[in-house]
VOBA-1610 file (N, C-alpha, C; in pm, whole numbers, padded with zeros to 5 digits, always signed):
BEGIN
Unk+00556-10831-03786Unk+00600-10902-03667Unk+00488-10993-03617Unk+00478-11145-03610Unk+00398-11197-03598Unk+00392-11240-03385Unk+00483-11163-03351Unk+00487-11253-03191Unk+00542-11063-03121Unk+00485-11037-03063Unk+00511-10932-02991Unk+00549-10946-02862Unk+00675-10890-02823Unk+00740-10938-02650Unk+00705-10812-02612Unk+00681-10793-02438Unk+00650-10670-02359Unk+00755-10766-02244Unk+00802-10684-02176Unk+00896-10721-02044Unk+00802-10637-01918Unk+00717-10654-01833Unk+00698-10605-01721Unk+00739-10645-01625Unk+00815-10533-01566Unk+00873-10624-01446Unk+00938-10714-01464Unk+00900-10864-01417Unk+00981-10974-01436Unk+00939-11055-01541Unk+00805-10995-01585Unk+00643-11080-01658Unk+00713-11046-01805Unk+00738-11197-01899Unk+00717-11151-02030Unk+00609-11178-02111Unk+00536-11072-02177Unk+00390-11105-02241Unk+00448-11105-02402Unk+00378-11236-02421Unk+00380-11261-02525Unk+00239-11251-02628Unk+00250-11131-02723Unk+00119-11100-02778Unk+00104-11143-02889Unk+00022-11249-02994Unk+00019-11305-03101Unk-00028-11207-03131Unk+00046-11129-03283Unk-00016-11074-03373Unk+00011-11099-03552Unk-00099-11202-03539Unk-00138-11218-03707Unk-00199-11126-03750Unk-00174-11151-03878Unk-00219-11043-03959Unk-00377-11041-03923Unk-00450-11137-03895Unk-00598-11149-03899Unk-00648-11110-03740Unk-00677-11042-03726Unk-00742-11072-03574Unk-00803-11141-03482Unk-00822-11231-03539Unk-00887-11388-03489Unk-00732-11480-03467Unk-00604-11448-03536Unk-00501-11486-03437Unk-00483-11659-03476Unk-00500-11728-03618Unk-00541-11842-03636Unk-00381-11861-03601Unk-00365-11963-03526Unk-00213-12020-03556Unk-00144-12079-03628Unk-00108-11937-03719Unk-00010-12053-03860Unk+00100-12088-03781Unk+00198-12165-03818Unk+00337-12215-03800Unk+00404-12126-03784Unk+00447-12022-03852Unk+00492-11881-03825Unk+00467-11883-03661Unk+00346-11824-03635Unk+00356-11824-03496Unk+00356-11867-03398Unk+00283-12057-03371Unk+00336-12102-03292Unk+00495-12151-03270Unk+00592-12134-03432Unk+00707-12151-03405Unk+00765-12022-03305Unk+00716-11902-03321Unk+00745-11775-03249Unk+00717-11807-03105Unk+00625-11840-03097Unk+00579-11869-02938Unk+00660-11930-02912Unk+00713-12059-02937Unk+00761-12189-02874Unk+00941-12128-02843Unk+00961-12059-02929Unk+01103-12030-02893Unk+01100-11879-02884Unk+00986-11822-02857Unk+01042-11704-02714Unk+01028-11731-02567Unk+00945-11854-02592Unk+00911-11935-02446Unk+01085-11970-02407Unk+01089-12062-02509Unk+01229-12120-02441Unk+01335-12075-02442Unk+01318-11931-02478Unk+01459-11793-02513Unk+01406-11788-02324Unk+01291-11726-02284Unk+01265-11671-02184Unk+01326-11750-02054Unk+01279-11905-02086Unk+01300-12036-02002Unk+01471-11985-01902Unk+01517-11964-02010Unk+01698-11977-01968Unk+01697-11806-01903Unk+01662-11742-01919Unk+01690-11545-01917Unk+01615-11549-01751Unk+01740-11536-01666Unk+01677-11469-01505Unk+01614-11360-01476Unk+01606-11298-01616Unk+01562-11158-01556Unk+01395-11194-01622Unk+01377-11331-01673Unk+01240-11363-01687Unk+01166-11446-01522Unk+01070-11425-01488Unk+01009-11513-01372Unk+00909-11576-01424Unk+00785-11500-01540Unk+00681-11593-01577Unk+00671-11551-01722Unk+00523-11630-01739Unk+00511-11532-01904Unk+00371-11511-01943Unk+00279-11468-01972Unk+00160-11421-02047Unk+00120-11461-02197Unk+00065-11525-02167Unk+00005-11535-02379Unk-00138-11452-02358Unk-00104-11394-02544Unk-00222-11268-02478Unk-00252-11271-02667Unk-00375-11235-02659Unk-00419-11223-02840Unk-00399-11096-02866Unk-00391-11003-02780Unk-00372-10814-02845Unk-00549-10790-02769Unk-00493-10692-02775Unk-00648-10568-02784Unk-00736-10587-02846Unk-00890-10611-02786Unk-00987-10610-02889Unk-00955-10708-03001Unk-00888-10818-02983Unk-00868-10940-03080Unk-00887-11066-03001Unk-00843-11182-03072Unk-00920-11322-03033Unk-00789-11367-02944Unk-00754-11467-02873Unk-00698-11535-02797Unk-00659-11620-02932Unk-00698-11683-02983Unk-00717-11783-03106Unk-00807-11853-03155Unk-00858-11843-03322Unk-00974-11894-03311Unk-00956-12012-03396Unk-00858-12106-03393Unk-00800-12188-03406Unk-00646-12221-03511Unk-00657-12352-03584Unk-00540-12332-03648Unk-00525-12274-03787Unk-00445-12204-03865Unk-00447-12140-03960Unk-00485-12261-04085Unk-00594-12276-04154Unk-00644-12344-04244Unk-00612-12319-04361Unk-00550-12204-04435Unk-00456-12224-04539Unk-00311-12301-04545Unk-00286-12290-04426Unk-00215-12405-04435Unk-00236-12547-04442Unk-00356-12622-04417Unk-00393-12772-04407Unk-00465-12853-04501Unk-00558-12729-04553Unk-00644-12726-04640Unk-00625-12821-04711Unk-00513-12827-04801Unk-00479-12910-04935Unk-00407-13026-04873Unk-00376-13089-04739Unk-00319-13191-04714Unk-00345-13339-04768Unk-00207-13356-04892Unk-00299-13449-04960Unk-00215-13632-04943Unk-00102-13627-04823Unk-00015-13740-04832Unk+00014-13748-04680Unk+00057-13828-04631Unk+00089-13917-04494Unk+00142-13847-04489Unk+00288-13828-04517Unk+00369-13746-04451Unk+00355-13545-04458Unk+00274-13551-04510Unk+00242-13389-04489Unk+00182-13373-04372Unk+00028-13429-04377Unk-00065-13455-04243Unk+00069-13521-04115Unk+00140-13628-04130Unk+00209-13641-03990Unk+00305-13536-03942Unk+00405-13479-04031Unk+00467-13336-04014Unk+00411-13262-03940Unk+00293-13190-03974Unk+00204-13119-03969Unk+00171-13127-03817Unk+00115-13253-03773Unk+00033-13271-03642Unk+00180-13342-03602Unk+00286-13340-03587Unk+00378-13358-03529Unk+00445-13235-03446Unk+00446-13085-03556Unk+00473-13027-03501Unk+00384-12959-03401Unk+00269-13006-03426Unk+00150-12928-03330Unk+00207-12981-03223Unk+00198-13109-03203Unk+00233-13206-03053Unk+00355-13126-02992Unk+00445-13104-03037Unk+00578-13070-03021Unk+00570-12929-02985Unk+00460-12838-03047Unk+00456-12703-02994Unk+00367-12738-02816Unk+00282-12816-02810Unk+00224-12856-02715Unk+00305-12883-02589Unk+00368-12991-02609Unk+00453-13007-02534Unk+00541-12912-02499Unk+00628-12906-02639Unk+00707-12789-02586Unk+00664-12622-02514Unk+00535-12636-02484Unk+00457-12526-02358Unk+00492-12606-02218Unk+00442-12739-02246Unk+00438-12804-02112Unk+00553-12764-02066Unk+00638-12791-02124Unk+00779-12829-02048Unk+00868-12675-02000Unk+00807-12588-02072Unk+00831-12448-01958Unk+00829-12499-01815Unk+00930-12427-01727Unk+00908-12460-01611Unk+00880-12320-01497Unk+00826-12199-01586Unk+00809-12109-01542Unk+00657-12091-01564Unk+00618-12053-01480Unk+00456-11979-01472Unk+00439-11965-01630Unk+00322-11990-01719Unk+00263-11942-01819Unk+00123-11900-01799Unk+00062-11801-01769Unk-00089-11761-01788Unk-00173-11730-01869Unk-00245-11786-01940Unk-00328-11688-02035Unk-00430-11609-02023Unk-00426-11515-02133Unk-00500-11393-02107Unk-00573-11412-02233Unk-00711-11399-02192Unk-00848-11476-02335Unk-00923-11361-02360Unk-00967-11335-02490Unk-01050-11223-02525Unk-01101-11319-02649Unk-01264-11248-02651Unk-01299-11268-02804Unk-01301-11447-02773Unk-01238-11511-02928Unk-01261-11665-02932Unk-01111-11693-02933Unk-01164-11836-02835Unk-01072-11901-02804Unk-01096-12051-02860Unk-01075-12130-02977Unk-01109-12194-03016Unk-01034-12280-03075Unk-01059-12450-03091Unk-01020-12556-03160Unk-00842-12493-03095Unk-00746-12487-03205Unk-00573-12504-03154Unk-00611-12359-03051Unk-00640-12282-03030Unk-00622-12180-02988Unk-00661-12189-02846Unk-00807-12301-02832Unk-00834-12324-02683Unk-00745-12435-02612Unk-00699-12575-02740Unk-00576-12640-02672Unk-00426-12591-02610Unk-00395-12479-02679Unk-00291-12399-02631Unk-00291-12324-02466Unk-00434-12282-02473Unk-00514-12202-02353Unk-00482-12315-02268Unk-00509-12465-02269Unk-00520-12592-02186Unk-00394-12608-02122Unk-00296-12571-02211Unk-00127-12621-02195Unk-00100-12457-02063Unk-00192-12380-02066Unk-00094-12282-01979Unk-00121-12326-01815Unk-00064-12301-01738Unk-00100-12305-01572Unk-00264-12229-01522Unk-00285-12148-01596Unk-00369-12055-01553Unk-00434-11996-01626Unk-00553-11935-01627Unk-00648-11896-01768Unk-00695-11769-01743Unk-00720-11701-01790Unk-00802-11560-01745Unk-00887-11506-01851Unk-01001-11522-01868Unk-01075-11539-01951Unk-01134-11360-01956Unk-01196-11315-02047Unk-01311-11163-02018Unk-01387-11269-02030Unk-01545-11153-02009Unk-01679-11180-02003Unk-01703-11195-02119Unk-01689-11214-02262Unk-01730-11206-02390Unk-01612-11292-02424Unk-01532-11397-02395Unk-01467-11525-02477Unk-01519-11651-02477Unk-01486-11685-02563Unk-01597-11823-02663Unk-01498-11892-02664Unk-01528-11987-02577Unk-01461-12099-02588Unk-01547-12282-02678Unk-01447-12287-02780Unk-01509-12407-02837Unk-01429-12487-02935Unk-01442-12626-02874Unk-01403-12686-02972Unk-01455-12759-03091Unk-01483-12668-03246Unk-01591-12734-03307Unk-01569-12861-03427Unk-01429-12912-03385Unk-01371-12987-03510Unk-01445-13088-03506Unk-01536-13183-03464Unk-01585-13292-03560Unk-01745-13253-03628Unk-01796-13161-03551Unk-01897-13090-03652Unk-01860-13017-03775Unk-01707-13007-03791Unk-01667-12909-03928Unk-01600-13012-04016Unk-01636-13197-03971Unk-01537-13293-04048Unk-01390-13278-04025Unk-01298-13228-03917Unk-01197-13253-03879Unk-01201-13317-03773Unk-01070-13408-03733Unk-01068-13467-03611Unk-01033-13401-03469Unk-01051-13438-03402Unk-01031-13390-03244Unk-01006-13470-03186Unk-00860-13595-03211Unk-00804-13629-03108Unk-00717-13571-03031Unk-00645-13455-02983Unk-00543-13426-02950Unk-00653-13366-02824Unk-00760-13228-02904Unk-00857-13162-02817Unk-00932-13277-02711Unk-00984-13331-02791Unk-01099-13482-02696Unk-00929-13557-02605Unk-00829-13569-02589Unk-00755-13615-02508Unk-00695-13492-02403Unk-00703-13354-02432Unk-00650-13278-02297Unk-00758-13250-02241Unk-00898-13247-02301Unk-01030-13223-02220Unk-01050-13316-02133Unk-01032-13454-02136Unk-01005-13551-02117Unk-00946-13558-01947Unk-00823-13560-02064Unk-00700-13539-01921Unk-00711-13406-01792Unk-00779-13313-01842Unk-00778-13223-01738Unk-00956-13207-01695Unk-01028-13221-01784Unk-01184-13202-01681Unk-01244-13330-01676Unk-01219-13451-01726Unk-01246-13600-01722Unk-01357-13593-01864Unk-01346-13764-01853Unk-01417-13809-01990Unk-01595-13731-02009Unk-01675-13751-01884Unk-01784-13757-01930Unk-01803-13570-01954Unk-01718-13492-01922Unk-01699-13362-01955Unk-01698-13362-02079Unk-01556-13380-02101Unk-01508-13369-02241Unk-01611-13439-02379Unk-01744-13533-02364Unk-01762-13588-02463Unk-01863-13472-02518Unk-01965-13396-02452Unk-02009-13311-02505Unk-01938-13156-02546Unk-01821-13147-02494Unk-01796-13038-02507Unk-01746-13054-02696Unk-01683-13204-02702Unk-01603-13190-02830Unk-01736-13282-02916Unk-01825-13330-02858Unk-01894-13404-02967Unk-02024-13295-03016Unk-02082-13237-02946Unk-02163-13138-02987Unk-02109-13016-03060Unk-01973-12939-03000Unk-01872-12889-03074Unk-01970-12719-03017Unk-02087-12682-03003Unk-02084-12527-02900Unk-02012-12463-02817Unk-02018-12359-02862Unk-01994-12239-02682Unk-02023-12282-02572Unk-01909-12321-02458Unk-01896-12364-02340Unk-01978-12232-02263Unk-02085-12266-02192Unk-02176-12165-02107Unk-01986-12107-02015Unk-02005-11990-02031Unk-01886-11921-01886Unk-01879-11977-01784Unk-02036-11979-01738Unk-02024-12048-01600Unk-01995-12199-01591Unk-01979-12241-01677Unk-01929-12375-01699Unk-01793-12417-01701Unk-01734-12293-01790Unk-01598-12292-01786Unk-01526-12253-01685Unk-01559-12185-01611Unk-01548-12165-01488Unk-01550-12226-01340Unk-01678-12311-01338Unk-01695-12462-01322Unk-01587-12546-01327Unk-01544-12602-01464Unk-01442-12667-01472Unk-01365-12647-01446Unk-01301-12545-01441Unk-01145-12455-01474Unk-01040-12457-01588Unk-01171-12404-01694Unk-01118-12402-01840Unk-01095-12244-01820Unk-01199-12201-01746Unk-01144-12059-01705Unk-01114-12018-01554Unk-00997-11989-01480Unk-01018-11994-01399Unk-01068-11868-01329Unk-01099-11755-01372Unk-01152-11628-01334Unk-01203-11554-01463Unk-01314-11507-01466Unk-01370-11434-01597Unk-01423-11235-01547Unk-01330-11176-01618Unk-01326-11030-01567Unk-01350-10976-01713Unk-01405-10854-01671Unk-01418-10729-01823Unk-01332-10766-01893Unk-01342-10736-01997Unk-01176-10765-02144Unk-01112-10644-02086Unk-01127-10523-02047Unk-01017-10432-01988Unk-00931-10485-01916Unk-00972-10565-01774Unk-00895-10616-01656Unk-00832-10724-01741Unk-00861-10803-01860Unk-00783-10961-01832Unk-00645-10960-01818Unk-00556-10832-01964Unk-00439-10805-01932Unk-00384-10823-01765Unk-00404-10660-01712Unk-00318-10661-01587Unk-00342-10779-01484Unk-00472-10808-01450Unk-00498-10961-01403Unk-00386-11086-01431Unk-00380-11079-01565Unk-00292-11194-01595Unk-00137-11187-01539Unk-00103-11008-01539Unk+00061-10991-01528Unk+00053-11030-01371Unk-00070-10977-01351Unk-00063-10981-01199Unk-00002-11158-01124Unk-00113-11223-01192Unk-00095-11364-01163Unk+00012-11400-01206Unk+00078-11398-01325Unk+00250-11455-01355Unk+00343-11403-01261Unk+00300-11297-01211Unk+00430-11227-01113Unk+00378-11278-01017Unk+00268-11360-00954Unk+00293-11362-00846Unk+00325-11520-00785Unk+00282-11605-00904Unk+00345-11707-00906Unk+00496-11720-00927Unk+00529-11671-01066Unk+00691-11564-01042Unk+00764-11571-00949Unk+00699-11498-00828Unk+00771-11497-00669Unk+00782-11603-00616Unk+00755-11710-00609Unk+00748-11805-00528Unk+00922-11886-00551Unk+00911-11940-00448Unk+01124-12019-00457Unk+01103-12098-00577Unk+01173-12051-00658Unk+01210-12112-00788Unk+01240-12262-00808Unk+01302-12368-00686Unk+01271-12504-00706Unk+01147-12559-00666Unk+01065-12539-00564Unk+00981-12612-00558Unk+00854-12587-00671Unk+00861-12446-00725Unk+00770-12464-00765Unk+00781-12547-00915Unk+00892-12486-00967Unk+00974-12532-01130Unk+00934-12680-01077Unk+00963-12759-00973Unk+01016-12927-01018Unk+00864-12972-00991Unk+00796-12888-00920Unk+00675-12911-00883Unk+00566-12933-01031Unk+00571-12848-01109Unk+00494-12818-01235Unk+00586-12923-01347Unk+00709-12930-01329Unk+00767-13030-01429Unk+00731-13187-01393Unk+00694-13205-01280Unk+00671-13360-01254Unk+00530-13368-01290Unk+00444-13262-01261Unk+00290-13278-01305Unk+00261-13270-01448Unk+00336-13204-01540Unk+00335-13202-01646Unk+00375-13272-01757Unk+00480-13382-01704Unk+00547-13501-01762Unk+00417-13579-01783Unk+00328-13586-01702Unk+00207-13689-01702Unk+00139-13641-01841Unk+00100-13513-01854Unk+00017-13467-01953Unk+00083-13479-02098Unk+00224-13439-02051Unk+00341-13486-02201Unk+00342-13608-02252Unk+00318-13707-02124Unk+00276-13860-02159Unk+00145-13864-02228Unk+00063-13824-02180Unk-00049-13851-02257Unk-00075-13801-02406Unk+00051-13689-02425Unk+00011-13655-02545Unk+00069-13690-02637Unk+00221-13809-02618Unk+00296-13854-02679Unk+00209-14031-02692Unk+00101-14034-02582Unk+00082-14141-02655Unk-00032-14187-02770Unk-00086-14030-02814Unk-00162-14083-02942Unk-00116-13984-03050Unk+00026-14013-03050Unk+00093-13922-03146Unk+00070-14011-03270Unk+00103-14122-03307Unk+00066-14194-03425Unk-00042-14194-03477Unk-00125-14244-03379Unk-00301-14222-03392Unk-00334-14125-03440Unk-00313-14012-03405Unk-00325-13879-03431Unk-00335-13848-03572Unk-00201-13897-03643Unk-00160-13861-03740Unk-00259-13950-03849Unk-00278-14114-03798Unk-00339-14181-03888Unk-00499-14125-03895Unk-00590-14074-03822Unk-00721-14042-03783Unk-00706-13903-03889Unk-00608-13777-03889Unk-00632-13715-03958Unk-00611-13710-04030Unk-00485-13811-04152Unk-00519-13841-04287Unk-00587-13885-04331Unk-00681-13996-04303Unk-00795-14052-04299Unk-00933-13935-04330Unk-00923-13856-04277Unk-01024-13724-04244Unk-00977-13675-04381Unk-00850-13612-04426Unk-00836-13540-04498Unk-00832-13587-04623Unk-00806-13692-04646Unk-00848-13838-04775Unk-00989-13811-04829Unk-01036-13770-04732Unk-01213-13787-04790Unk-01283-13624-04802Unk-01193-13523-04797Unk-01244-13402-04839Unk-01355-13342-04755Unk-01369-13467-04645Unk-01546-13355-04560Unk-01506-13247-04485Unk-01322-13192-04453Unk-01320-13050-04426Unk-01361-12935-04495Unk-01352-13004-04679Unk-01299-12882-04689Unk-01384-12779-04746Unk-01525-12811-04750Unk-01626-12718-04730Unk-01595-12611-04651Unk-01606-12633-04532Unk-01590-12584-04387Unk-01441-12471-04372Unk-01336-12549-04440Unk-01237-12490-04403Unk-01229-12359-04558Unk-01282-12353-04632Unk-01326-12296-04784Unk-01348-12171-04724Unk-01519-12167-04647Unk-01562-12064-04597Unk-01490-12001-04517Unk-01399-12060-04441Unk-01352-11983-04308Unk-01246-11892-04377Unk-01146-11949-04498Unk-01068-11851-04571Unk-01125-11757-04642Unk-01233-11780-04667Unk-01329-11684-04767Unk-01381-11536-04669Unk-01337-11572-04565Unk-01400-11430-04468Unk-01287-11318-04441
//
């Protein structure tokens, strides 16, 4: 079972479990995510929802690289980062509370996903980083929501140096918006979906759908780009050192 549902209360937590504990997001599971989100979207007896990596595992430590590895034609690479956009969006456009709950690493697709929720809840021991142009992959999608949500002169070191965001930094920004023991992040998080949850269901729904159309805009507008920058990347083989080792562990 790669997507684990819990119902609390009104809170549905959604727990990625790959086979790996680092939680890389193959397709398998962000397709799981994206349509228990929007199973949940329509179901009243849902109010918010939780993304959560499991126990003592990663939040995500990015995207699953056996799958990309060998991308050797336009239309594989645009597919590919088409459906990423589309899983992206299709978070945005929830109109119910989403919170995340971060343990371990949170990284490259795994910290852009973290970006797309309302709310973050980080432990004291998650690594947040985006390291794709130090590993020869691109980072337009990452370098445009860093962008869009902590501004440019933020975002250029976080994605051009490609390190561990200091906590207190992330925190700072509000990449995290509260950082507690990895015990607390769970109930913390249910706590926060339910209690956003409660609030009158139109203002807040039309409230988060009009703010979020903006960010859907922005991410629909370097959807082409996107696609041309990372065939380009993957034409010339400088991932796949990088992406070699990471399957090799």
């Amino acid at each position: 079972m790669i997507l684990k549902k819990q119902l609390i209360d009104q809170v549905m937590v959604l727990t990625f479990n790959h086979e790996k504990i680092q939680n890389p997001f193959s397709e398998e599971l962000y397709t799981a995510v994206l349509s228990a989100l929007n199973e949940g979207e329509k179901d009243d007896k849902i109010s918010a929802f939780v993304l959560y990596g499991g126990e003592d595992r990663s939040f995500s430590a990015g995207g699953d690289f056996k799958e990309i590895i060998d991308f050797c034609t336009f239309d594989r690479v645009k597919l590919a980062l088409d459906n990423i956009i589309d899983f992206y969006v299709g978070i945005l456009k929830i109109n119910k509370p989403i919170i995340a709950a971060i343990d371990n690493y949170c990284i490259g697709m795994g910290f852009q996903v973290a970006l797309c929720a309302d709310y973050r809840i980080a432990s004291d021991r998650a690594k947040f980083i985006m390291p794709e142009l130090k590993n020869g992959v691109a980072c337009t999608l990452g370098g445009l929501m860093l962008e869009y949500l902590v501004g440019r002169l933020q975002m250029i070191p976080i994605c051009f140096d490609g390190n561990k965001i200091p906590l207190e930094d992330c925190k700072r920004l509000g990449i995290a918006n509260d950082i507690l023991l990895a015990e607390d992040v769970l109930n913390t998080a249910v706590e926060r979906a339910s209690y956003y949850g409660s609030f009158p269901t139109m203002a807040f729904r039309g409230t988060k759908r009009v703010n979020n159309n903006r960010f859907v805009q922005a991410l629909e507008s370097v959807r082409e780009e996107t696609s041309l920058v990372h065939f380009s990347v993957f034409e010339t083989n400088q991932h796949r050192k990088h992406m070699e080792n990471i399957i090799s562990k």
